[in-house]
matplotlib code that plots the C-alpha trace (Angstrom):
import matplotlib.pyplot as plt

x = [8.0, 7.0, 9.2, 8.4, 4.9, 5.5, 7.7, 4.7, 1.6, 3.9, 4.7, 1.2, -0.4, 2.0, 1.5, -2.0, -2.4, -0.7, -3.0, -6.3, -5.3, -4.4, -7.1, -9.7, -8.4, -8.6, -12.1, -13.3, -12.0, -13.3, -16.4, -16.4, -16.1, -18.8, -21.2, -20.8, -20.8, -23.7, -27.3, -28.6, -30.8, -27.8, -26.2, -29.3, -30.0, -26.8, -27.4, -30.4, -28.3, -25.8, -26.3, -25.4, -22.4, -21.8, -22.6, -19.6, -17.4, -17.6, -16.8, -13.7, -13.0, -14.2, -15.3, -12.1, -10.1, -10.3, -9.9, -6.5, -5.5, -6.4, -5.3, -1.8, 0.0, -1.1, -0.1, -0.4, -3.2, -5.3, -4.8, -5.8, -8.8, -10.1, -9.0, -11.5, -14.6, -14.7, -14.9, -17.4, -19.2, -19.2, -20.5, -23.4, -24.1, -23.3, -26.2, -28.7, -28.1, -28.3, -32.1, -33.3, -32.4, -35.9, -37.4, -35.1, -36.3, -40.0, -39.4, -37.9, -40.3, -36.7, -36.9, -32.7, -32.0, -32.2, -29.0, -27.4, -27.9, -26.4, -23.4, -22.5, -22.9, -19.8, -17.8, -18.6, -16.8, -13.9, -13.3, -13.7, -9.7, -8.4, -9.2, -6.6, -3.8, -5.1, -5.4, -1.9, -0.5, -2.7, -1.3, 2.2, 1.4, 2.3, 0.3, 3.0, 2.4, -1.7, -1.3, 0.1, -2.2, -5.0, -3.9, -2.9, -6.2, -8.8, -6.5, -7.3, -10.7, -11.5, -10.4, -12.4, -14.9, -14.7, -13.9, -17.2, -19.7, -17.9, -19.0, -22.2, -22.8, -24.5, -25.1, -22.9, -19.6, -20.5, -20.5, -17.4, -15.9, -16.3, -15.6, -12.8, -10.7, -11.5, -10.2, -7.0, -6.4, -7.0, -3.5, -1.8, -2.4, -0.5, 2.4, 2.7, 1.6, 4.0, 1.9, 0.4, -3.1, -4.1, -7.5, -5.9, -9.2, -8.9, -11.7, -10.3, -9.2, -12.3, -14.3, -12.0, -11.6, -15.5, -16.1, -14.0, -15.1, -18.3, -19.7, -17.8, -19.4, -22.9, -22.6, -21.3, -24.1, -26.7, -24.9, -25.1, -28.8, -29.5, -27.2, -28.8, -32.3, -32.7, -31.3, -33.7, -36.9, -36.1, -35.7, -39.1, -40.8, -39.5, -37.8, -34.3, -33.8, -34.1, -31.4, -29.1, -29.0, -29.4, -26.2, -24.2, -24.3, -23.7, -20.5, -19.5, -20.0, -18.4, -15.1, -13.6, -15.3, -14.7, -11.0, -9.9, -12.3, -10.3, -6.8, -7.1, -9.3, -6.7, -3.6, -4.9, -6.6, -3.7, -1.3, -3.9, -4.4, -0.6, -1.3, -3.8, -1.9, -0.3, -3.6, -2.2, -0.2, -3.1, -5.5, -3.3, -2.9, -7.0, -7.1, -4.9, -6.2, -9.3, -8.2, -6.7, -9.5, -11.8, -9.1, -9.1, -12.9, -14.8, -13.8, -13.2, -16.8, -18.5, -16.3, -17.5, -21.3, -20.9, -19.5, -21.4, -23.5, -20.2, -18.5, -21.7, -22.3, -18.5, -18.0, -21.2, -22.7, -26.4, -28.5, -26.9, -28.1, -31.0, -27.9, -26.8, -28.9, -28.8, -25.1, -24.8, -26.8, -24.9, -21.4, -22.7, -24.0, -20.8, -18.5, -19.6, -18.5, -14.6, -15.0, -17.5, -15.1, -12.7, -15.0, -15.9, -12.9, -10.9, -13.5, -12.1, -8.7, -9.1, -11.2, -14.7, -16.6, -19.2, -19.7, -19.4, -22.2, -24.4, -23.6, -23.8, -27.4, -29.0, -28.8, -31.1, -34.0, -33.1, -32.5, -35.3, -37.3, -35.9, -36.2, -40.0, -40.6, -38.8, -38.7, -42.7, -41.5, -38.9, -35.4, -34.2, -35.9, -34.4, -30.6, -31.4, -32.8, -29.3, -27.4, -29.6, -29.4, -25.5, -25.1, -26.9, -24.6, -21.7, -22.7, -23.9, -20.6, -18.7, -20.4, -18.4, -15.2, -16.1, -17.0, -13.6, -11.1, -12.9, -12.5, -16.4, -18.5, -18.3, -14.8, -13.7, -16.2, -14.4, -11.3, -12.7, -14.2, -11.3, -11.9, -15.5, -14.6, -12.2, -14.8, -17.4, -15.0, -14.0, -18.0, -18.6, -15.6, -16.8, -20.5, -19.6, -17.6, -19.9, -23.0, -21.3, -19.2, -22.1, -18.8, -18.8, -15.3, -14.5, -16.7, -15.2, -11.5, -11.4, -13.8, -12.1, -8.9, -10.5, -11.7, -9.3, -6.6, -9.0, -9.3, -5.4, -5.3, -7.8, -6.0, -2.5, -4.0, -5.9, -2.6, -4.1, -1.3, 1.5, 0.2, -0.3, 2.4, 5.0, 3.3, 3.9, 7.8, 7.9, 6.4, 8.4, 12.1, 11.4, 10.5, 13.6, 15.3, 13.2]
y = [-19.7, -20.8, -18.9, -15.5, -16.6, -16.7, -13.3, -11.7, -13.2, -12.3, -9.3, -7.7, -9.1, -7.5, -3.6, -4.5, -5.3, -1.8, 0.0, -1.5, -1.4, 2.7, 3.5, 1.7, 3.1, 6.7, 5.6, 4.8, 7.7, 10.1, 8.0, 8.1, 12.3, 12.7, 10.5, 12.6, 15.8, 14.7, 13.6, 9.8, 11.7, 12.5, 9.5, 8.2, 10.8, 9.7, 5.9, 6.4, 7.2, 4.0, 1.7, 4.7, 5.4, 1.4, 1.1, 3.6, 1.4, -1.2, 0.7, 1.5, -1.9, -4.2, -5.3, -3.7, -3.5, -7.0, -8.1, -6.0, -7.8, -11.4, -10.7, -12.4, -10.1, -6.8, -4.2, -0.2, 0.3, -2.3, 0.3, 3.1, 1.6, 0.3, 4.4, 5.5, 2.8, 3.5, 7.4, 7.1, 4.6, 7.1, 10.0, 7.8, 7.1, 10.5, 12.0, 9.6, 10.1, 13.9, 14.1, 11.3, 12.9, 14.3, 11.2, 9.9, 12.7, 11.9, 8.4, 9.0, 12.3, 13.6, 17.4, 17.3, 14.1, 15.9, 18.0, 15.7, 12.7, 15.0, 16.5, 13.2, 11.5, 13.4, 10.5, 8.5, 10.6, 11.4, 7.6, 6.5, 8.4, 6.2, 2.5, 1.7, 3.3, 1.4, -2.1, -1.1, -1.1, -4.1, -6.4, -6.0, -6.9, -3.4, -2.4, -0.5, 2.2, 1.8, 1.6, 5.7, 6.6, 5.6, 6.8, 10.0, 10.5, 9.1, 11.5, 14.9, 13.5, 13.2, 16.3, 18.0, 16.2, 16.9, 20.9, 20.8, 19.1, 21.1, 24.3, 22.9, 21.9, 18.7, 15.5, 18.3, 17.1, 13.3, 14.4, 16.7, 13.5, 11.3, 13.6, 15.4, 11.5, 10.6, 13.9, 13.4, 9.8, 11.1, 12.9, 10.7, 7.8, 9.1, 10.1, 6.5, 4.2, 6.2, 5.8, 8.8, 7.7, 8.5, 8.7, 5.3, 3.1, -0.5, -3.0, -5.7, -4.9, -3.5, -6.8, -8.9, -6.5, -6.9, -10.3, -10.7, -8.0, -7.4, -10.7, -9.1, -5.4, -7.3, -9.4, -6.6, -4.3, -7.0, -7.6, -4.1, -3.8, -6.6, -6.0, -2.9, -3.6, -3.7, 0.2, 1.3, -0.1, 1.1, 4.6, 4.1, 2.4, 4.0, 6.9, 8.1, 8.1, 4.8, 4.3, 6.2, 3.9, 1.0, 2.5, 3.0, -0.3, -2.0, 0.4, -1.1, -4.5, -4.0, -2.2, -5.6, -8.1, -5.5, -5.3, -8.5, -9.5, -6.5, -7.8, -11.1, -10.7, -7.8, -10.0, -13.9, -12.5, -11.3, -14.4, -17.0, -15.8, -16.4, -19.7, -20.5, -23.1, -24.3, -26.1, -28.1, -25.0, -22.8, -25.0, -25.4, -21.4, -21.2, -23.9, -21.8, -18.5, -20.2, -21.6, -17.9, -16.3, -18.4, -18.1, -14.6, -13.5, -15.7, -14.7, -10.9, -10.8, -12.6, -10.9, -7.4, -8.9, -9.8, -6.3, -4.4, -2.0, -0.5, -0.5, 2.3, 3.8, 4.4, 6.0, 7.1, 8.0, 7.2, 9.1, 5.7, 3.0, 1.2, 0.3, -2.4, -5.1, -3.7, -4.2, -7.6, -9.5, -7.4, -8.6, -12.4, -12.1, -10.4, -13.2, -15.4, -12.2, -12.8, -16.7, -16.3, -14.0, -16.1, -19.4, -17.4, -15.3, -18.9, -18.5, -15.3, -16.2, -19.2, -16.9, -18.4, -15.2, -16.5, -19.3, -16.3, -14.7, -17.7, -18.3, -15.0, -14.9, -17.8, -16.1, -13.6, -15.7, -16.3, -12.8, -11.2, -13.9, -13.0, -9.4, -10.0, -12.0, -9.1, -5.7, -5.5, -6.7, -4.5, -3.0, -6.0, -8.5, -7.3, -7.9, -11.6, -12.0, -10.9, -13.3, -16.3, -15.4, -15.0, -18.5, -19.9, -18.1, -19.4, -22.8, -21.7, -19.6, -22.7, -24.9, -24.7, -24.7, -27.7, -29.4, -28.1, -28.3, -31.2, -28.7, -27.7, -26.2, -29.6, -30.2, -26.2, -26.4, -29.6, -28.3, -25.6, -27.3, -26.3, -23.3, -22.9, -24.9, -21.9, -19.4, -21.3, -21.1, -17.5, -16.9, -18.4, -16.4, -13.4, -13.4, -14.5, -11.4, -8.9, -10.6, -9.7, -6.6, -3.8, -1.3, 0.2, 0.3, -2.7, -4.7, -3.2, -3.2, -6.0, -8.4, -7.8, -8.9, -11.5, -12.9, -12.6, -14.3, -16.7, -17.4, -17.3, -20.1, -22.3, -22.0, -23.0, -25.5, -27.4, -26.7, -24.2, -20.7, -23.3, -25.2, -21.1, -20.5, -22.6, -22.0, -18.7, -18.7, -21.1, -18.1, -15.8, -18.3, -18.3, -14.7, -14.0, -16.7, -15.5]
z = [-9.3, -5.7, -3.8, -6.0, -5.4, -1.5, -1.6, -3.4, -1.2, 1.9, 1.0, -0.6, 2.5, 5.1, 3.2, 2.6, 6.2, 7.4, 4.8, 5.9, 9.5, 8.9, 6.4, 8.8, 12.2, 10.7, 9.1, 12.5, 14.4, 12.1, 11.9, 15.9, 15.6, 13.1, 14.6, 18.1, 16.1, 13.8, 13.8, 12.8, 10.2, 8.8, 8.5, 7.1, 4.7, 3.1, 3.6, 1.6, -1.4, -0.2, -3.1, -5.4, -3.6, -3.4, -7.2, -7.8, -5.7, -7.9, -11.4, -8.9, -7.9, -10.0, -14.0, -16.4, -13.1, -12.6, -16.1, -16.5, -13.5, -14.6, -18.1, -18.4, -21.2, -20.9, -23.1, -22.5, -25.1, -23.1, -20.1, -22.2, -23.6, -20.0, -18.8, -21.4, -21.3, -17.7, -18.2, -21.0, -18.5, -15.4, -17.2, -18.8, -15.2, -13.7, -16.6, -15.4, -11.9, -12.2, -14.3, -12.1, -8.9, -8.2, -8.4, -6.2, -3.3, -4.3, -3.4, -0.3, 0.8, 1.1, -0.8, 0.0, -1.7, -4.7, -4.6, -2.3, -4.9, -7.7, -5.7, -4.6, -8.0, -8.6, -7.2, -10.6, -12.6, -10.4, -9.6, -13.2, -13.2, -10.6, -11.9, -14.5, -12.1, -9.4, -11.2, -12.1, -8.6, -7.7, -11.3, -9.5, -6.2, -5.4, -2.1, -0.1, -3.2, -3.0, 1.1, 1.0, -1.4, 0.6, 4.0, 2.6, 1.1, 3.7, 6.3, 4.5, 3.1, 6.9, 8.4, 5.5, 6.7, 10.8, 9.6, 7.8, 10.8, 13.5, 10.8, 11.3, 7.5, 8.8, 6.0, 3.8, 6.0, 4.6, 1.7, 1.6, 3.1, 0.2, -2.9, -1.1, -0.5, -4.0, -5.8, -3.2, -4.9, -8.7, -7.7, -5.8, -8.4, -11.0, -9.0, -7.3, -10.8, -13.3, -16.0, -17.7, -19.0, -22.8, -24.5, -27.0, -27.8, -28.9, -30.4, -30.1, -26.5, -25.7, -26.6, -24.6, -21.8, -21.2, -22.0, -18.5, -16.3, -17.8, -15.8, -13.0, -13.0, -13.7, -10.2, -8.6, -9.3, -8.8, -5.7, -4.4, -5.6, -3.4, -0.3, -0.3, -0.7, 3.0, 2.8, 0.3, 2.7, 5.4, 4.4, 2.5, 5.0, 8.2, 8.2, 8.0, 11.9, 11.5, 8.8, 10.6, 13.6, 11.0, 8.8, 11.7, 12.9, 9.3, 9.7, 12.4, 11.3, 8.0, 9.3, 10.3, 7.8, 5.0, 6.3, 6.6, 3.0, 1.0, 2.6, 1.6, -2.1, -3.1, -2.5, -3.1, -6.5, -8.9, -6.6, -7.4, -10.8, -11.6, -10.2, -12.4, -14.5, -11.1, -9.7, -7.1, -5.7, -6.1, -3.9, -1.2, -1.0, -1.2, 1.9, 3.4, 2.7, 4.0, 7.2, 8.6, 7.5, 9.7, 12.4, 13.0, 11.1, 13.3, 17.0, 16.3, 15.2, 17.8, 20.5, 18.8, 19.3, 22.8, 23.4, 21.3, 23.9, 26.1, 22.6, 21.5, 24.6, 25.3, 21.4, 20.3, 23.4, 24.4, 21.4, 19.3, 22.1, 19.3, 17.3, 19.7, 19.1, 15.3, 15.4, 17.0, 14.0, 11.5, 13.3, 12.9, 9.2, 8.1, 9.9, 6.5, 4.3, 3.5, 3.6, 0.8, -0.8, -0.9, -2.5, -5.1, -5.6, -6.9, -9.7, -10.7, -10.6, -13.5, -15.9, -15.1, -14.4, -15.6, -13.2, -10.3, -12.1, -12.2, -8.6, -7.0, -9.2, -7.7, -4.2, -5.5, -4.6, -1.1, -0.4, -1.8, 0.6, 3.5, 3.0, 1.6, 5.2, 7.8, 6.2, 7.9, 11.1, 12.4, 11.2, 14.1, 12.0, 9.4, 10.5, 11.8, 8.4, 6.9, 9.7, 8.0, 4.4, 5.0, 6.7, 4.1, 1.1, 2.6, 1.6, -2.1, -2.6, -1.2, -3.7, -7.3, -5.5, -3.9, -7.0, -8.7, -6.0, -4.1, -1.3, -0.2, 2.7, 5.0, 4.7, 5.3, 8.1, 9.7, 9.3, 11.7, 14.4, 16.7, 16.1, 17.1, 20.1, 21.0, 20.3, 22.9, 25.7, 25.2, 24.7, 28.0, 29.6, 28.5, 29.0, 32.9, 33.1, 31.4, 33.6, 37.0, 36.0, 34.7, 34.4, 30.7, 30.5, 32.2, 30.2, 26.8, 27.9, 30.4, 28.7, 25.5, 27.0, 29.1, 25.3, 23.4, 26.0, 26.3, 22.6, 22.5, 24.9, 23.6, 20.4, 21.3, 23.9, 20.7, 18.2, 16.3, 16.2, 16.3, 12.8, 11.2, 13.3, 11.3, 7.8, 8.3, 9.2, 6.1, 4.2, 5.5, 5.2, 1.7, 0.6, 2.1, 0.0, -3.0]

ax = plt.figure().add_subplot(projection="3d")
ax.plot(x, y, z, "-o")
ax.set_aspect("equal")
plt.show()
């Protein structure tokens, strides 16, 4: 059981690893070309309709998804009855979305938002087809199948995308982008999962089905109302100039934390929920999932702060220079992102979904605070507020675990502080460089070299890559056994 548990946990990370780095590196390219192509109006005409897009991610991703995964014995008519709750589900959704569209405009002053918030809708109903497939792929550790399906897709989804804003279609190309990937995937899916879905509805499956992921689609919903609260206020309060540069840099900030968070949660979720009767074997993989996390999360985000003006003035040019500062408090709030993930994700993986509901509830209180305190301030006070409300999460998320697994904040920060020793030197390093060197290019190139060579050594000097170093060639010794 261990060494199938390795092969699998080696061999889902390493695919899903080449899929994020793929998907994302196309993401950011086209992302690059649109926003040079593009206004921030635009970008912010669609980020005020980001929590309904992000609400549609998690019918996608999460509730019956996650239950079939958990679930140990799943049959075909539990499939089929999670195919057609979530359709039922999405067009309920899609209805509302589509008669309370003009409010939506009034709200924003935004006479657009009204067709833009129906088109786009759309996504609900043509994602509802791709969840059982996915969660499919995903229950067998299968991510080389889910990495081409998502390449393939977010390619031609982007070109459609670039054809449209060189056209001049303007927040249109966003939006041709988005439905365009998804109704790409509703054909790759089938073609990849080999499993023709059917219109089979169970009770009894149905109640047990959502007694699991409805927790889970609750506290992701709750959680997108709230991550996005910030969203909604500033395009209310300021104006959607002002959510484009604010969108932009949470893009930025999210393309790395979002990687490395989907890379580890897709592959340690279904591994640690076959572990689930194996406790001591499933905490030491959640250490360790831990420990690499913070080893690579932490000084790719700070070293993205540091650099974050030649990285916008190099890419985006000058009309995107306010997202700087924007961009460097995003970077440090989302560093906490996959770690917090990864606390709560343990919870998931024993069938206690309703602890991760009670726990990613109580951090309503702190949020809505913070947001209260700096959404009358400025859109800047607004990111630091996110870097404080995240570094305090970190330590609720971590909380549970710690009580279960004796394994909490303090001791997974401790087991860090090499770490953050490395990141201070390589911060020093490249702050002297960037200070005496006022070279875009240099800075961005050189410094980022100058960091991460710095980081490197600090690492190796204090024993760090050779301890991951060795776990790793363990890992990989016996998948090849396996």
């Amino acid at each position: 059981m261990a060494e199938s548990v390795r092969k699998q946990l080696t061999h889902g990370i390493a695919w899903n690893f080449i899929e994020k780095v793929l998907m994302e590196g196309v993401q950011f390219i086209i992302g690059v070309i649109l926003a040079r192509l593009l206004m921030p109006s635009d970008f912010g005409l669609i980020g005020m309709l980001a929590i309904f897009i992000a609400i549609s991610n998690v019918f996608i991703d999460g509730g019956f998804a996650k239950a079939l995964i958990q679930k140990k014995d799943c049959q075909d008519i539990d499939f089929s009855t999670a195919f057609v709750a979530n359709i039922l589900l999405a067009t309920i959704i899609y209805t509302v979305l589509f008669f309370t569209a003009p409010l939506i405009a009034v709200f924003y002053d935004e006479p657009i938002l009204t067709t833009l918030t129906r088109v786009l809708a759309l996504n609900f109903l043509l994602g509802s087809f791709n969840i059982v497939q996915r969660a499919r792929l995903m229950a067998k550790v299968d991510f080389k199948s889910l990495a081409q399906i998502k390449v393939i897709s977010v390619i031609l989804g982007g070109l459609v995308g670039v054809v449209m804003a060189y056209r001049g279609l303007g927040v249109w190309s966003l939006v041709g982008q988005t439905i365009s990937t998804t109704i790409m995937q509703i054909f790759l899916f089938p073609f990849y999962s080999q499993w023709k879905p059917s219109f089979r509805f169970s009770r009894d499956s149905f109640k047990q089905l959502f007694g699991f992921g409805s927790k889970l689609m609750i506290t992701g919903v709750s959680s997108v109302i709230i991550n996005n609260i910030s969203t909604i206020c500033i395009g209310r309060v300021y104006n959607s100039i002002s959510l484009g540069f604010y969108t932009r840099a949470s893009q930025f900030s999210q393309l790395i934390s979002f990687t490395v968070n989907d890379v580890l949660g897709n592959v340690t979720f279904p591994v640690l929920s076959h572990l689930q009767d194996e406790r001591d074997h499933m905490i030491s993989v959640y250490r360790k999932t831990l420990y690499l996390t913070a080893l690579v999360i932490f000084p790719i985000m700070i070293l993205c702060a540091l650099l974050a003006k030649p990285i916008i003035l190099i890419l985006l040019t000058e009309k995107w220079l306010p997202c700087v500062v924007l961009m460097q408090w995003l970077f440090l709030a989302r560093m906490f992102t996959p770690l917090s993930s990864v606390n709560m994700n343990i919870l998931n993986a024993i069938g206690r979904s309703d602890l991760f509901l009670k726990l990613d509830f109580s951090k309503i209180p702190l949020i809505i605070l913070s947001l209260v305190i700096t959404i009358p301030i400025s859109v800047e006070a607004i990111c630091i507020g996110s870097f404080v409300t995240s570094f305090i999460c970190f330590f609720i998320n971590a909380y549970l675990p710690g009580r279960m697994f004796g394994y909490g904040a303090w001791l997974q920060i401790k087991d860090w502080r090499y770490i953050f020793l490395s990141i201070l030197i390589m911060t020093v390093f490249v702050l002297l460089f960037t200070h005496f060197v006022e070279n875009m290019w240099l800075q961005m190139f050189v410094g980022g070299a100058i960091g991460a060579i710095s980081y490197l050594a600090c690492c190796y000097l204090f024993g760090l890559i050779n301890k991951e170093m060795i776990d790793m060639i363990k890992l990989r010794k016996s998948s090849k056994n396996g």
